[in-house]
N, C-alpha and C positions, 0 to 999 in steps of 0.2 A: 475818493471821488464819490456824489450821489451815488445812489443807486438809481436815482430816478431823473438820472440826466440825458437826454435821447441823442445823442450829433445826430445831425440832421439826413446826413447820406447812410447812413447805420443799415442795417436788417432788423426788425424786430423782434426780440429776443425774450423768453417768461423766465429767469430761473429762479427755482426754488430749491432752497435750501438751508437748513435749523442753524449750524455757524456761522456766526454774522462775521467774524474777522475772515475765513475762507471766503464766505459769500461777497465781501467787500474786494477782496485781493483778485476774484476773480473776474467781478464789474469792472475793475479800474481796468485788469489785463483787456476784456476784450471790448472794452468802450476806446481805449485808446488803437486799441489798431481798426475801428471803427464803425462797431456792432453797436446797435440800439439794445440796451439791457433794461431791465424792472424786472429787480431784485426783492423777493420774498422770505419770510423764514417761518412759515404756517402752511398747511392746505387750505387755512380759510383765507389767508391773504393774496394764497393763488386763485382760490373760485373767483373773491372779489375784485383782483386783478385781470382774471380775463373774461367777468364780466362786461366793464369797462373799458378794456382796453383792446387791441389786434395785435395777433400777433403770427409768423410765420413759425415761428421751435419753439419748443419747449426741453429746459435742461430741467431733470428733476432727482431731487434726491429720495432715495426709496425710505430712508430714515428719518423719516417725519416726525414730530411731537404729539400733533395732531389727529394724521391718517397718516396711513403708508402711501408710498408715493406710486406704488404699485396700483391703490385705486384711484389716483389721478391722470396717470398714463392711459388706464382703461376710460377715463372719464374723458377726457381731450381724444384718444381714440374712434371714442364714439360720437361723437356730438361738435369735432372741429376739424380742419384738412391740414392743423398741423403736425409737423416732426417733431420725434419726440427722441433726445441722448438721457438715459438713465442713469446715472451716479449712484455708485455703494462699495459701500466697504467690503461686503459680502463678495466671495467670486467664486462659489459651488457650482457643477454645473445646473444642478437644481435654482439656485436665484437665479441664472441667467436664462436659463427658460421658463422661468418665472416672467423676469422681463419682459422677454420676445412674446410672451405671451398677453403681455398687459396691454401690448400696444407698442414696445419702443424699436427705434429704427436701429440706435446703436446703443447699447450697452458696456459705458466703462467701470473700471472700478478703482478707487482710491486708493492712493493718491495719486489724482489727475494732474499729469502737468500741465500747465497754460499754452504750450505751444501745439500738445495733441487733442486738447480740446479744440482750439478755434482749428485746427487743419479738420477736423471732424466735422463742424460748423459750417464751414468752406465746402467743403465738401459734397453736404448735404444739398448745401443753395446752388449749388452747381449742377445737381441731377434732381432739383426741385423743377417744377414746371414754374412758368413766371408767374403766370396768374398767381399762385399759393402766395408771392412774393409781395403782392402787393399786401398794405395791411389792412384793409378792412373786408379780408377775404375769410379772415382762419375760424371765426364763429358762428356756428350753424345757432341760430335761435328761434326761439318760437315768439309769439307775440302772447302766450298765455299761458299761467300753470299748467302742468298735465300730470295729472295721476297714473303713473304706472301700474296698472294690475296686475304685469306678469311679476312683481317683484317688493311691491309693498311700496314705491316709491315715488315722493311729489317732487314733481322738478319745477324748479323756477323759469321764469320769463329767457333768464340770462342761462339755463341750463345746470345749474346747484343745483346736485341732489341733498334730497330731505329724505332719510330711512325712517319710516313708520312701524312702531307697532301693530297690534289688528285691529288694537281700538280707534287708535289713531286717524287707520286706514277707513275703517268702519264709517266712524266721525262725517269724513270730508265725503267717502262716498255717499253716504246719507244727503248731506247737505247738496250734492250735487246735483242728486237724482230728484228730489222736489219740485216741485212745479209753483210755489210761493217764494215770494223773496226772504222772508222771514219763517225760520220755521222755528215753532215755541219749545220750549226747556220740554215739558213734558211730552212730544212725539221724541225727542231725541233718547233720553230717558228711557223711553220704552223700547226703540228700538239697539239699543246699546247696553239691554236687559239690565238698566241699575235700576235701584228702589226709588217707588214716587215719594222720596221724602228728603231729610235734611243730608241723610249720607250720602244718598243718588244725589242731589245737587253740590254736592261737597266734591265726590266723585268726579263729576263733569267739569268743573269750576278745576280740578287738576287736570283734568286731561286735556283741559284747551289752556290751563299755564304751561304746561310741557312741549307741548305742540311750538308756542309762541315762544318759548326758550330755544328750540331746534331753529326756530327762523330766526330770532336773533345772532345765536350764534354764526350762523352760517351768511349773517348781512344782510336777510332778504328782510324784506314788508308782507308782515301777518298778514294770508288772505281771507280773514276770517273775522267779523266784526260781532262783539257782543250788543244785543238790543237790548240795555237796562230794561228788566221787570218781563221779559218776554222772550227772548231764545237769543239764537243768533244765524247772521245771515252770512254768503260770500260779500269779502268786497271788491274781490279782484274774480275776473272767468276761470273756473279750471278745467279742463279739456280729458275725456276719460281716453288713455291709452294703452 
């Protein structure tokens, strides 16, 4: 069955998970006894997904490709008011307070039968409040970038995090705190102590390809626009927090 086929009276459901034949087996199980599922097998296809979409649970695997799913739990945790069942192979008591610690409500471990996952599922929507139930409740967003300072980190509109460097960090705070729209190659330069010449622009010229590789990979739109022959400016707000 899709993964991205919703019955219409469903619950809506994120799971993620890197085994697409588990990940498939377990769509079909709980779309047929009549759970709305969108199924993933990336952390970046989950950020993208629940940028996009609503949803009330989150099923995650801590065994990710990408990221551990332990900073995805922590991420949905903080930033949406959904429930979160954690999936792993693992079952120390150390990962499992690892878990409870990221954020998850329940914590199984593999191999999960189909009939004690959705009684879990069941379960949860049962001692969920209703509101949480509907689905365009589960994502707290912002309307504009924000630079986190406690932590080096720029978050997106839809709430993706982006881990910075300090140059990185340095970079976007510079550009924030200006008072011009445009601010030129050389104050940047200076205050990002590279040389006023072809390596300092060599220099900067990477550290804004790096930057724009972290947003792509992560799905988001560069807030950062180069001005040919003169610096560069925001082109989306970012918010210092």
């Amino acid at each position: 069955m899709d993964s991205n086929a919703h019955p219409a009276d469903g619950k809506p459901i994120l799971y993620v998970e890197d085994d697409a034949d588990l990940r498939e087996a377990m769509i079909e199980y709980l779309e047929k006894i009549g759970h709305r599922v969108t199924g993933v097998g990336t952390a970046k296809a989950f950020y993208e997904a629940l940028s996009g979409g609503s949803f009330a649970l989150a099923i995650i695997d801590i065994g990710l490709p990408d990221q551990s799913g332990l900073v995805l739990a922590d991420h949905v945790r903080q930033h949406t008011l959904m429930r979160i069942i954690m999936l792993t192979a693992h079952s120390t008591l150390d990962d499992k307070i690892g878990g409870y610690q990221s954020g998850a409500d329940i914590y199984m471990t593999k191999p999960v039968d189909c009939r004690e996952l959705s009684a879990a599922i069941n379960s949860m929507f049962e001692r969920m409040p209703s509101a949480l139930r509907q689905t365009n409740e589960n994502t707290v967003q912002s309307s504009s970038w924000r630079l986190m300072k406690s932590d080096w980190v720029l978050r997106s509109p839809s709430n993706i995090p982006i881990q910075l460097t300090s140059k990185e960090y340095e970079l976007i705070m510079f550009l924030i705190q200006q008072d011009t729209a445009v601010i030129s190659r050389a104050e940047i330069l200076k205050h990002l102590d590279y040389p006023y010449n072809e390596y300092g622009s060599l220099a900067l010229k990477s550290l804004v390809y790096r930057l724009r590789k972290k947003m792509d990979d992560a799905g988001c739109t560069f807030p950062i626009k180069t001005i040919h022959g003169t610096g560069y400016a925001l082109s989306s707000p970012i918010s210092i927090a």
